[in-house]
C-alpha positions in Angstrom: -6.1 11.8 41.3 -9.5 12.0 39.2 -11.4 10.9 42.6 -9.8 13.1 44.8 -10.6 15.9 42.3 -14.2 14.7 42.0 -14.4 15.0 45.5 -13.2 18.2 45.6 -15.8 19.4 43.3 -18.3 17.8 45.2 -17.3 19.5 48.7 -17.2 23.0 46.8 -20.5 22.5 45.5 -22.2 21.7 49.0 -20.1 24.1 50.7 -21.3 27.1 47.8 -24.5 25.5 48.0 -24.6 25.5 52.2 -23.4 29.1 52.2 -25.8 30.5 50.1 -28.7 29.2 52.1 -26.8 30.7 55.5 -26.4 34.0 54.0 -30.1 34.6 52.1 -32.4 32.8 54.5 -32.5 33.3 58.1 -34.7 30.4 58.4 -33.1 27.2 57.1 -36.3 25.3 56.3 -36.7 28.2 53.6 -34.6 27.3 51.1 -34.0 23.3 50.3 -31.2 21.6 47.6 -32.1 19.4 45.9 -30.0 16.4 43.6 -31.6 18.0 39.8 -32.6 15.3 37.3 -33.9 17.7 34.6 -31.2 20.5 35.4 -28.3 19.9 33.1 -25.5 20.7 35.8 -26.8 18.2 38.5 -28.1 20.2 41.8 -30.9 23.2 42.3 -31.6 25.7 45.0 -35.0 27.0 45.6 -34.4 30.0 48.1 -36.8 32.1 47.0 -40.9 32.1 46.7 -43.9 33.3 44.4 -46.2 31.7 46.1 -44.4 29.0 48.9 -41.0 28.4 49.5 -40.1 25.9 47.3 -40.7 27.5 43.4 -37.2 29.1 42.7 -37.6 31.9 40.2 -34.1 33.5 38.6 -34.3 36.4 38.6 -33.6 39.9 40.2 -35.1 42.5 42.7 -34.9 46.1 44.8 -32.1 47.1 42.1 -29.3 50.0 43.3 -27.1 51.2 40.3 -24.2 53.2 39.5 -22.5 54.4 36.4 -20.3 51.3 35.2 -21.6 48.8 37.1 -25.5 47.8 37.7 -25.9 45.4 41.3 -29.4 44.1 42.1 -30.6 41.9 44.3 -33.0 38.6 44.6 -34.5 39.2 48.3 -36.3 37.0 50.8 -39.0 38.9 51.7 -38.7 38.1 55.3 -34.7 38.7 55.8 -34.0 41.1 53.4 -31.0 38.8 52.0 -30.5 37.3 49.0 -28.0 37.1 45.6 -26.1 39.4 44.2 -26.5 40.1 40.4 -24.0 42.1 38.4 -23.9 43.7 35.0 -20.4 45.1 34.0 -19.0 46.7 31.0 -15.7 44.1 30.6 -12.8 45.5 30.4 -11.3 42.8 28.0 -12.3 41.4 25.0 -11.7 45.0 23.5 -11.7 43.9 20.2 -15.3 43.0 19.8 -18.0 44.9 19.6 -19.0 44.9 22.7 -18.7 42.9 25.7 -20.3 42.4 29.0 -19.7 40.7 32.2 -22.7 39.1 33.7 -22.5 37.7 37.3 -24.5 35.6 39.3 -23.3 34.4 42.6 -20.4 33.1 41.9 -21.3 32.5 38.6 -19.8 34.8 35.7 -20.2 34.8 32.0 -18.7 36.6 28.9 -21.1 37.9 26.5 -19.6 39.2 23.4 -21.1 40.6 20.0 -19.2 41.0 16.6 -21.3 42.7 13.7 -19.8 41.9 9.6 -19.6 45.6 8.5 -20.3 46.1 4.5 -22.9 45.0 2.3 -24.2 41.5 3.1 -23.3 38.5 1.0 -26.7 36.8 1.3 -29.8 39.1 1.7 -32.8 37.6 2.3 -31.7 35.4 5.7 -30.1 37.1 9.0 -27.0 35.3 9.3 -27.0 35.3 13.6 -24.9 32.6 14.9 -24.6 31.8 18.5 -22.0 29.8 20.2 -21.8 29.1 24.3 -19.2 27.6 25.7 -18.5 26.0 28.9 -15.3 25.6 30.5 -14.0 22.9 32.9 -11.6 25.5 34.2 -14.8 27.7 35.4 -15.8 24.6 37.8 -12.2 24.1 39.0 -12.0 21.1 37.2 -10.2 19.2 34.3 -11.9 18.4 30.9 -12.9 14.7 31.2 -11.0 14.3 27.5 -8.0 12.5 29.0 -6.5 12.4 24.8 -5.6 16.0 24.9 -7.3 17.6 28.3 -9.1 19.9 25.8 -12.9 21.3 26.3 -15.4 19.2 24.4 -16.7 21.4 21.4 -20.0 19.9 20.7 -21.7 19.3 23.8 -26.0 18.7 23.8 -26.4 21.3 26.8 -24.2 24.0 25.0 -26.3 23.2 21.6 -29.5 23.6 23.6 -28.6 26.8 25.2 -26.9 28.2 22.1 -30.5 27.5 20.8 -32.9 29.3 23.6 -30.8 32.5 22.8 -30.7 32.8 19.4 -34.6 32.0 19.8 -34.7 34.9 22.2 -32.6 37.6 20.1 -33.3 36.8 16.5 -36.7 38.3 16.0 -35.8 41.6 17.5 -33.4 42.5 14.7 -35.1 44.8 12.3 -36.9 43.9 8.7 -33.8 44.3 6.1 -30.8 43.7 8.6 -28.5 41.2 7.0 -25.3 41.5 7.9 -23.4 38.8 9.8 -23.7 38.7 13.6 -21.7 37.0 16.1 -22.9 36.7 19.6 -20.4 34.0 21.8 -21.2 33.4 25.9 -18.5 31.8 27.7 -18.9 30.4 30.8 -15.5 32.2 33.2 -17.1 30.6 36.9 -19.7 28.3 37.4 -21.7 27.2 40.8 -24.4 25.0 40.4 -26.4 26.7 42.5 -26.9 28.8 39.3 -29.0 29.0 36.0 -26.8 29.2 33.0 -28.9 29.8 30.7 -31.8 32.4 31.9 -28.5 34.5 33.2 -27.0 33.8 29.1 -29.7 35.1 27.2 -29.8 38.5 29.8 -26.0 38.9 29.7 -26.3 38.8 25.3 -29.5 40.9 25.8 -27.1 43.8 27.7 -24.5 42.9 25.4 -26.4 43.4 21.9 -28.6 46.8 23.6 -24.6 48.3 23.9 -23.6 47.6 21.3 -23.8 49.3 17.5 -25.5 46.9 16.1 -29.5 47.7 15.3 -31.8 45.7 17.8 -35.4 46.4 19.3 -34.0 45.3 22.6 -33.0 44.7 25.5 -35.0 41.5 26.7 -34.9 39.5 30.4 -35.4 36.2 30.9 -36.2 34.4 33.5 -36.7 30.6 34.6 -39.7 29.3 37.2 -39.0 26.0 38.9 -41.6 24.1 41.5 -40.6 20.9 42.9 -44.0 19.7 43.4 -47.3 20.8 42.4 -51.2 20.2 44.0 -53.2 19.4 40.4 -54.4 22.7 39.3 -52.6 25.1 41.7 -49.0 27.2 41.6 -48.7 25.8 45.1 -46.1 23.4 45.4 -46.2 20.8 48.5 -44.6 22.4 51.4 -43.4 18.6 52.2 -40.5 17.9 49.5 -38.3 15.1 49.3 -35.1 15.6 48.1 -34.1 13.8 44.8 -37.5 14.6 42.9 -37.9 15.9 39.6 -39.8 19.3 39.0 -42.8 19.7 38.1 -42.6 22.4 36.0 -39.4 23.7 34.9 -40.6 27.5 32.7 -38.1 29.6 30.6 -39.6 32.6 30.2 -38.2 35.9 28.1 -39.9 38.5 27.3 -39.1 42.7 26.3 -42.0 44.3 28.8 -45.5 44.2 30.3 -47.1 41.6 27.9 -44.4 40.9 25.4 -43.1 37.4 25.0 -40.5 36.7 23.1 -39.5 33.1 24.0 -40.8 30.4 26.1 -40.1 26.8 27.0 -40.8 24.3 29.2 -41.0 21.3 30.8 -43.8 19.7 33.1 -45.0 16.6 34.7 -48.5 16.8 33.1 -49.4 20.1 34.2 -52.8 22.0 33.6 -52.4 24.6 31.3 -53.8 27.1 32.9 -51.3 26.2 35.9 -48.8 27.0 33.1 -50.0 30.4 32.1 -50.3 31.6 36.0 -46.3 30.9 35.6 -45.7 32.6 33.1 -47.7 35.6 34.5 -45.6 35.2 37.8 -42.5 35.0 35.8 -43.2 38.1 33.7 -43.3 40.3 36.9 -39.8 39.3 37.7 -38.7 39.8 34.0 -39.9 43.4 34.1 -37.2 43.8 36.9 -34.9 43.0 35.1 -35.3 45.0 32.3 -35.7 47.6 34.8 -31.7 47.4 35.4 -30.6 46.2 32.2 -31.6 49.9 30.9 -30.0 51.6 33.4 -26.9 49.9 32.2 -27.0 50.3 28.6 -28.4 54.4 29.0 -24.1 54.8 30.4 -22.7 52.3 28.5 -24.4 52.5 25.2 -22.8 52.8 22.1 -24.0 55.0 19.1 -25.9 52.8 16.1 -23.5 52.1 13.4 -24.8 52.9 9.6 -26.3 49.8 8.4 -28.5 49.7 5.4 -31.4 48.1 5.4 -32.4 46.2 2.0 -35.9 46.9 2.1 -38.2 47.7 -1.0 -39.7 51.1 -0.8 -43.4 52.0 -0.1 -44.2 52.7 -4.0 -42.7 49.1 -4.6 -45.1 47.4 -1.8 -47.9 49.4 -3.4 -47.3 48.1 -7.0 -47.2 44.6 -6.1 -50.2 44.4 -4.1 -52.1 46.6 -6.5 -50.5 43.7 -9.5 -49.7 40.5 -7.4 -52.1 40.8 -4.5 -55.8 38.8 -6.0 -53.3 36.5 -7.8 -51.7 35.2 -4.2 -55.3 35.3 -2.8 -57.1 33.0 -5.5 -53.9 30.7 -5.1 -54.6 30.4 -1.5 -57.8 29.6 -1.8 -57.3 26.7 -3.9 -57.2 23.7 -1.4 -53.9 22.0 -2.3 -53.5 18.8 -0.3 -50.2 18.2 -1.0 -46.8 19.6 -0.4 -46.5 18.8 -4.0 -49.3 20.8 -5.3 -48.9 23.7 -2.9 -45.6 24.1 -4.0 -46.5 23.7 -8.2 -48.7 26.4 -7.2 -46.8 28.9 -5.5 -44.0 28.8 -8.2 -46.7 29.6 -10.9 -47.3 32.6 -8.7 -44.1 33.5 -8.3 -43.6 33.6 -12.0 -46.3 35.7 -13.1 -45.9 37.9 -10.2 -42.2 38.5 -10.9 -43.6 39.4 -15.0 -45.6 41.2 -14.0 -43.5 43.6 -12.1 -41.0 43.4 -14.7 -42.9 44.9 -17.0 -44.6 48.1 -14.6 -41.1 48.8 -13.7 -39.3 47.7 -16.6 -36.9 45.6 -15.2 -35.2 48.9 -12.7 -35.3 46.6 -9.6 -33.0 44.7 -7.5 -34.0 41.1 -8.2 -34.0 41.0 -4.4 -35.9 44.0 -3.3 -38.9 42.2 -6.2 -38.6 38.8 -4.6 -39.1 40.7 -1.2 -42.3 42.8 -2.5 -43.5 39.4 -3.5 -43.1 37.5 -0.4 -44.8 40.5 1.4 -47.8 40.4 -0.6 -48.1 36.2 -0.6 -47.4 36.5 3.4 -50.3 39.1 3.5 -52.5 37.0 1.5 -51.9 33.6 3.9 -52.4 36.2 6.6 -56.0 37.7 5.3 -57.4 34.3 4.8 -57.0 33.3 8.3 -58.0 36.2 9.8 -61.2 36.4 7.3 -60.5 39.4 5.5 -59.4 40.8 1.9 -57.4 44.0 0.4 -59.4 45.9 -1.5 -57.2 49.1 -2.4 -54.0 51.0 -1.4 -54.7 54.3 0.4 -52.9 56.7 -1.1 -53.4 59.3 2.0 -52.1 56.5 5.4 -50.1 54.4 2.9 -51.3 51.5 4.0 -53.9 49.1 2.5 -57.7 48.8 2.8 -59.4 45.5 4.0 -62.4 44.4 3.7 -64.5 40.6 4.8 -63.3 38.3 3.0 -63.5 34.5 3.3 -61.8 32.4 5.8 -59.6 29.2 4.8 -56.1 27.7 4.6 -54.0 26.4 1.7 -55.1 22.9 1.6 -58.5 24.0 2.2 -59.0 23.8 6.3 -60.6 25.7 9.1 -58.4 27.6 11.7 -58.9 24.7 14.1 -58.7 21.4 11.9 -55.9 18.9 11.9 -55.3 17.1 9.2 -55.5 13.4 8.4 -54.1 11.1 10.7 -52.6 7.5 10.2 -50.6 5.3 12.8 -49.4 2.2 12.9 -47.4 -0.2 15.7 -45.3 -3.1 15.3 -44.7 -1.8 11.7 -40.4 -3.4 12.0 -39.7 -7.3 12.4 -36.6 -7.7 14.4 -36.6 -4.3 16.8 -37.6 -4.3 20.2 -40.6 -1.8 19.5 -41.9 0.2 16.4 -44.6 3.0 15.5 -45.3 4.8 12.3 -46.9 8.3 12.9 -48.9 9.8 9.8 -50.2 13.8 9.8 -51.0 15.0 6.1 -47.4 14.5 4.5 -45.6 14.9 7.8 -44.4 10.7 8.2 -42.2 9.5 11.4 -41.0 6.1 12.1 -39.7 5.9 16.0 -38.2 2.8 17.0 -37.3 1.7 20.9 -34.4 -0.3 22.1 -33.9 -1.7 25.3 -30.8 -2.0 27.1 -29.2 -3.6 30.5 -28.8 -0.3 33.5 -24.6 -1.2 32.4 -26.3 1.4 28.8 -27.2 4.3 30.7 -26.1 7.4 28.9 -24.1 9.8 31.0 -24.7 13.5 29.3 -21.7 14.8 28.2 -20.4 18.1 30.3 -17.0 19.3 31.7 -18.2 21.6 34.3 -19.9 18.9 36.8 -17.6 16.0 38.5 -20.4 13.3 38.5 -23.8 13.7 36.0 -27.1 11.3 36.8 -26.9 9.0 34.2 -30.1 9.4 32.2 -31.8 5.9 31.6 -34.5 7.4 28.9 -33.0 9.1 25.5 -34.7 10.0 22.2 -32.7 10.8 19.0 -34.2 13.0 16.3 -33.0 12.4 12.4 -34.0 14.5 9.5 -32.6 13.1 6.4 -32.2 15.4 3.3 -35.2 12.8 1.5 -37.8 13.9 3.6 -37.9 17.5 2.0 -36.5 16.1 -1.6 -33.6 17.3 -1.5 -30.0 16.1 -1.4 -27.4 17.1 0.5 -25.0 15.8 3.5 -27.4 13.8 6.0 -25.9 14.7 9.3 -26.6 15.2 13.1 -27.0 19.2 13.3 -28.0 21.3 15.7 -31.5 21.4 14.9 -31.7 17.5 15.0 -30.0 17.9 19.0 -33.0 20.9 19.7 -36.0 18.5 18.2 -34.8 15.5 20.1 -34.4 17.3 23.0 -38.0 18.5 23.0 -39.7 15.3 21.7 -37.7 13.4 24.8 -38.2 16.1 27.3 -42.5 15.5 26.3 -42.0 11.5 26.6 -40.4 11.4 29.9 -43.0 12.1 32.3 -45.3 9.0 31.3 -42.1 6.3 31.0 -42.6 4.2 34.0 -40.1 5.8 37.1 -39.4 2.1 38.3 -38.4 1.0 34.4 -34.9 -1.0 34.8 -34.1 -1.4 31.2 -32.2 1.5 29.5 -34.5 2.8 26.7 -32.9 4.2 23.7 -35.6 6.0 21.2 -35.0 6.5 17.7 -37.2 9.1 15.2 -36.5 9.0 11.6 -38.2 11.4 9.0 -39.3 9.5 6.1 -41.2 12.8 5.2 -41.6 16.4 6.4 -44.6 19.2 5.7 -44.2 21.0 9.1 -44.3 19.9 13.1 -42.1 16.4 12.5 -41.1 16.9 16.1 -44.0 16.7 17.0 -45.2 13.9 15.2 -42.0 12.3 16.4 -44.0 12.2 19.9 -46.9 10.3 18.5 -45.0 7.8 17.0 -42.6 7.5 20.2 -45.5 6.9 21.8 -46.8 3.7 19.8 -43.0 2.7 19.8 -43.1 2.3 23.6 -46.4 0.7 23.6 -45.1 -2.2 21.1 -42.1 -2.8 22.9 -44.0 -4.0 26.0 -43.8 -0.7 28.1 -46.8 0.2 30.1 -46.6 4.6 29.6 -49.0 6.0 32.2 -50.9 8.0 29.3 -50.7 8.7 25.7 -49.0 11.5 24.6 -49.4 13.6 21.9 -47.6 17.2 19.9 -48.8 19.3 17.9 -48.2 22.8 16.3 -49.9 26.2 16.5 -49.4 29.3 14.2 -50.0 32.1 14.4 -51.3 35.1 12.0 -51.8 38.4 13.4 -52.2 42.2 12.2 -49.3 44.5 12.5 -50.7 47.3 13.7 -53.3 46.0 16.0 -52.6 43.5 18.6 -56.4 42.0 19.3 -56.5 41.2 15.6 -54.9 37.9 15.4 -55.7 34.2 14.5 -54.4 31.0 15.9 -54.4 28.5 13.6 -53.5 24.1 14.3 -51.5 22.1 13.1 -49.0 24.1 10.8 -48.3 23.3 7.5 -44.6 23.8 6.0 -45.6 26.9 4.5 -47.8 27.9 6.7 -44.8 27.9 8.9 -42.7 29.8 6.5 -44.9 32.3 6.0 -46.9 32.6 9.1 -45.8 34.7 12.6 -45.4 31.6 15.1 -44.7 28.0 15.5 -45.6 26.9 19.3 -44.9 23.3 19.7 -47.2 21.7 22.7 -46.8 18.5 23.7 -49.7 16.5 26.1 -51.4 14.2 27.7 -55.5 14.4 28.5 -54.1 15.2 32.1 -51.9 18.2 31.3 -49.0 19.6 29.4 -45.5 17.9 29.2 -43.2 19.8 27.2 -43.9 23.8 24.7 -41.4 25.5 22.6 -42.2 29.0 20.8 -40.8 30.1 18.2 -41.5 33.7 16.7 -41.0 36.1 14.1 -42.9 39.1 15.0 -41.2 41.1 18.1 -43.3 39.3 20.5 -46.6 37.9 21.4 -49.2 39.0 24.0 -50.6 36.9 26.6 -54.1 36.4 25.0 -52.1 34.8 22.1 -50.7 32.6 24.2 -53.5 31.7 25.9 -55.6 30.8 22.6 -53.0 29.0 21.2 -52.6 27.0 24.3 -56.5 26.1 24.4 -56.3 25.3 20.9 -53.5 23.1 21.1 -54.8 20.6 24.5 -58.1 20.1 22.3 -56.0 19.0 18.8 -54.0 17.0 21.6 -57.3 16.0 22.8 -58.6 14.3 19.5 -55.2 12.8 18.4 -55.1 10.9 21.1 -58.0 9.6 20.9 -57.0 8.5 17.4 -53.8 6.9 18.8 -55.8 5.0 21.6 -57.9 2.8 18.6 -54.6 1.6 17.3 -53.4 1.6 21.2 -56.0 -1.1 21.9 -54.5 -3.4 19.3 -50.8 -3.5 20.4 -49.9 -6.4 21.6 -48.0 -5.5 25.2 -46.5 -9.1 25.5 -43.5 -8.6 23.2 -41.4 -11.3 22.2 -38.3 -9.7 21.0 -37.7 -7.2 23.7 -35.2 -8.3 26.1 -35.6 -10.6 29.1 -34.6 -9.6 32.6 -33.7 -11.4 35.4 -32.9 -10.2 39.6 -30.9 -12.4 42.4 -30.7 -11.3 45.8 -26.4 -11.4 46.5 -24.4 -10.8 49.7 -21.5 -7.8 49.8 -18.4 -10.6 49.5 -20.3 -12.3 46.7 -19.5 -9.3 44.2 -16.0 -9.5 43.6 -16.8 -13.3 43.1 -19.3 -12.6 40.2 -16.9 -9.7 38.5 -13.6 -11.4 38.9 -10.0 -9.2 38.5 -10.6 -6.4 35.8 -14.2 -7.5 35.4 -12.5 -10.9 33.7 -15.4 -13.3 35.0 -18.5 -11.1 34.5 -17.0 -10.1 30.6 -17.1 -14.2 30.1 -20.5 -14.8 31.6 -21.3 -12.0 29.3 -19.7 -13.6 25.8 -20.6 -17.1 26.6 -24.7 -16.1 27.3 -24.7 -13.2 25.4 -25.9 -11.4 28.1 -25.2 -8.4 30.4 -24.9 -8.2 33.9 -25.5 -5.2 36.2 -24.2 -5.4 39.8 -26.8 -2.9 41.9 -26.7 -2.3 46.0 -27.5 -6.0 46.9 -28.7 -7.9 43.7 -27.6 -8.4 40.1 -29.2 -8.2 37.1 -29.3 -9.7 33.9 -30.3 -8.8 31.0 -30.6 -11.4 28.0 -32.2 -11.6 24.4 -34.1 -14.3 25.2 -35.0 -15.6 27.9 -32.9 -18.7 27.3 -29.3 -16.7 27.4 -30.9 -14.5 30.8 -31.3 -17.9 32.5 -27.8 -19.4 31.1 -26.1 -16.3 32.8 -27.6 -16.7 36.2 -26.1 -20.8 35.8 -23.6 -19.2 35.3 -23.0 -16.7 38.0 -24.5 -18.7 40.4 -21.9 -21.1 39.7 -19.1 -18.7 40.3 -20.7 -17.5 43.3 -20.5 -21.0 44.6 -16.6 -21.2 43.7 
């Protein structure tokens, strides 16, 4: 039953896939699918070009709209055919507070919001949760949980997009909004001709703009996929073979003509410039979209409910810069090395700062509304000392402070562009098949690698796909509660998924494509002051090295910030290599992750409304010449690793006939699980040849004794 159901699935999926092609390309050579190995629902079409026919952007084009519903159209420029993408006020979920219907092919999802009416219970943090859900039922399929035929909860892909929209909407929600917001997606029909989560984060955009809830909306997003890429050009290879991994897979988002909100991405070592003619590509289609997504909320919008904003009011912000203001300034210029120090001195600030407002307004104020003021003014201060300037008064007339030069430095004392200290080790575990230990100030990582038989591959977990590649290359991220010094329940949240996810996605393109072991990383944080994902990279790096694995380059992550003015977009300041509270206080954390060829794997975070293009181009520069200058830190203790490695596992390959399997598996697997026990071994049976994988290389030659033997029986 599960087979014939699998195949099915399978014959649905070519036959969607098949028809799309025949309806939006008159020429079939136009538009290609191909088997996905970085899309998380197996297959990809590319039927539509920027600059060649195989780059597939999502997105939309030559709109038509009416009243309740908004249709618009991705065309080929040549027939004139293409999708057909649908907004729609739903006419269930009637409860919430709002709800639309987003549609894609034959793709639909369910975009509700819910907003906590009523004075929030925690001011100081937006409490925005998002959940998306995917349903086997929306594939035509059963959940793979035979126990109770229930949809899996806590699935990686569902995590990760759960975490690109809340990355997308969260820093659009105005300064002293803290009421409770629920925003669910749920996945009602699914093609996999379709991106899931580009067509999400548009369908809670035009869900959230309807809504009564306050947001500086709507946003579009949009994803940019090339197969194959010439080195330094958008021009993928018009000669693609079907199976390959893309080059450069871009998740852009953005709220209008140079205003990104959220990117990410993944690349084969691509040039970075390469990367921001993408996202300049991508942007042109985004602005499309937000074209018809305000159409559709000017008839279907609702009117803003009365929310009160806890903010402190103008003569408060006066006081405490006018009190508090030189006080957070000296204390920044103090270089603090360590966490420890940095934070000794920021609660003495705190502390005299809170007295001394006490006593101007005689203990009136909301203990929140002060601790607000204060973290205005100390954000300020980190702000002024990286962009070299100083408040000097409060004008009284513009309400707004005076600057004037001041000095430029950084909490512990560094220039804009400095990383800090660096110290890595390899081979730093006994018994494991490969070790490094990554060092960056107080940041500390210790990444193990494991090696397993091809029988280990880890199949990603999803209900909505009858067959999923196995992946042969995972890393798991672990933040333990120490590594801050804290306690607290050490568990696998959804931050730990998002960081792994990132780290493994920057490793992948320099493990070897012809590796036959399984490789299982592992990052621990021993200790945290900012961008341990990052350093998670480094050390997987010198893990991979140790354990006998010949990586095509060294890779290398690190962290921008960002520190701009409000008012003025050309007054900014990127700075490298983020410290914690640098990255609590600051505007931006933009995780890059490369190699001295090109760029791997970015992530930005923000929380400003958005972040212009010349931003992102300076923080891209500065972060391939930090990558630069790690690296070549990594490659002295690269030099030293010794590549023969003992204790990683010893594999062996014979050449077998067809009739000779069953022979070497036995009924139920009986024979192969004894070779197995009595060697200590595994065995793999692959097209015409199995292999076995041992400890040593004593138990891998005791199992081919003894499946030759029972090849000979």
């Amino acid at each position: 039953m599960k087979r014939s159901l699998e195949l099915v699935s399978l014959q649905r999926l070519y036959y969607h896939s098949f028809k799309l092609r025949e309806l939006h390309h008159s020429k079939p050579q136009r538009c290609r699918l191909y088997p996905s190995r970085r899309h998380p629902f197996g297959f990809s079409i590319y039927p539509l070009s920027l600059s060649n026919p195989h780059s597939k952007v999502h997105g939309l084009k030559n709109f038509s709209c009416n009243s309740i519903r908004m249709k618009s159209t991705l065309c080929n420029a040549e027939s004139g055919e293409g999708y057909v993408v649908k907004f729609e006020k739903a006419s269930f979920a009637q409860k919430a507070d709002s709800a639309v219907l987003a549609s894609v092919g034959s793709t639909t999802l369910l975009a509700s919001c819910v907003v906590l009416h009523g004075s929030p219970q925690k001011p100081g943090f937006l409490p925005l949760s998002v959940d998306f859900r995917e349903r086997a039922s929306a594939a035509g399929l059963l959940p793979k949980d035979k126990r109770d035929r229930r949809d899996a909860r806590y699935l990686d892909s569902n995590i990760l997009a759960a975490r690109a929209i809340d990355r997308s909407l969260r820093p659009l929600f105005p300064k002293g909004f803290f009421n409770e917001v629920q925003i669910v997606i749920t996945v009602l029909s699914f093609d996999a001709a379709t991106d899931l989560v580009s067509l999400a984060i548009n369908a809670a955009s035009a869900a959230l703009s309807i809504s009564s809830i306050p947001w500086n909306g709507p946003v579009a997003a949009v994803r940019y996929e090339a197969p194959e890429l010439h080195q330094n050009d958008l021009s993928p290879q018009l000669e693609g073979k079907p199976g390959m991994e893309s080059d450069l897979d871009l998740l852009l988002v953005s709220k209008g003509t140079d205003r990104i909100v959220m990117l990410e991405c993944g690349a084969n070592e691509i040039h970075h410039t390469d990367v921001l003619k993408a996202v300049t590509a991508s942007e042109a289609r985004a602005l499309e979209i937000l074209r018809i997504q305000n159409e559709f909320i000017s008839t279907n919008q609702k009117e803003s409910a009365n929310f009160d904003l806890i903010l402190p009011t103008a003569n408060i912000i006066k006081t405490a810069f006018e009190e508090t203001y030189n006080i957070a300034y000296e204390m920044c210029l103090v270089p603090n090395i360590t966490k420890e120090q940095r934070r000794i001195a920021q609660t003495e600030f705190w502390d005299r700062a809170t007295k001394l407002m006490n006593v101007h307004f005689g203990n009136q104020i909301d203990s929140f509304i002060l601790a607000s003021a204060i973290h205005m003014v100390l954000e300020t201060a980190l702000s002024d000392l990286a962009l070299g300037r100083k408040f000097q008064k409060w004008d009284s007339n513009t309400n707004n402070p005076v600057w004037i030069d001041g000095q430029v430095s950084r909490p512990d004392g560094r220039s804009v562009h400095e990383i800090r200290r660096i110290d890595c080790e390899a081979g730093v575990l006994p018994v494991v098949h490969g070790s490094g230990l990554f060092t960056r100030g107080n940041t500390q990582v210790l990444v193990s690698a494991t090696l397993g038989s091809p029988n280990d591959n880890f199949e990603p977990k999803t209900d909505m796909t009858a067959q999923v590649e196995p992946k042969k290359t995972v890393l798991h991220y672990d933040f333990p509660s120490y590594s801050v010094n804290r306690t607290g329940k050490n568990f696998i949240n959804r931050r730990c998924v998002g960081h792994g996810n990132l780290a493994e996605k920057a490793i992948l393109p320099v493990v070897p494509h012809d590796l036959d072991f399984f490789l299982r990383l592992t990052s621990e944080v021993t200790g945290s002051d900012g961008s341990s994902s990052m350093a998670s990279i480094c050390g997987a790096t010198l893990a991979l090295l140790d354990a006998g694995i010949a990586v095509k380059r060294t890779v290398s992550g690190i962290s921008i910030g960002l520190y701009a003015d409000d008012g003025n977009d050309d007054i900014f300041e990127t700075v490298t290599d983020l410290l914690g509270m640098e990255d609590h206080f600051g505007k931006m954390d933009f995780k890059v992750a490369s190699t001295v060829k090109g760029i791997t794997a970015m992530q930005l975070d923000i929380k400003r409304e958005y972040i212009t293009k010349n931003m992102l181009a300076s923080a891209l520069e500065k972060a391939v010449v930090a990558n630069s200058e790690i690296i070549e830190i990594m490659k002295k203790v690269v030099a030293g690793v010794n590549t023969t490695n003992s204790r990683v596992p010893y594999m062996i390959k014979a050449p077998i006939s067809p009739h000779q399997r069953f022979q070497i598996l036995g009924r139920r697997w009986e024979n192969a699980k004894s070779i197995e026990k009595k060697s200590r071994s595994r065995i793999h049976i692959e097209d015409n040849e199995v292999i076995i994988v041992g400890p040593t290389k004593e138990c891998a030659e005791e199992a081919l004794v003894l499946v030759r033997r029972s090849m000979k029986s």
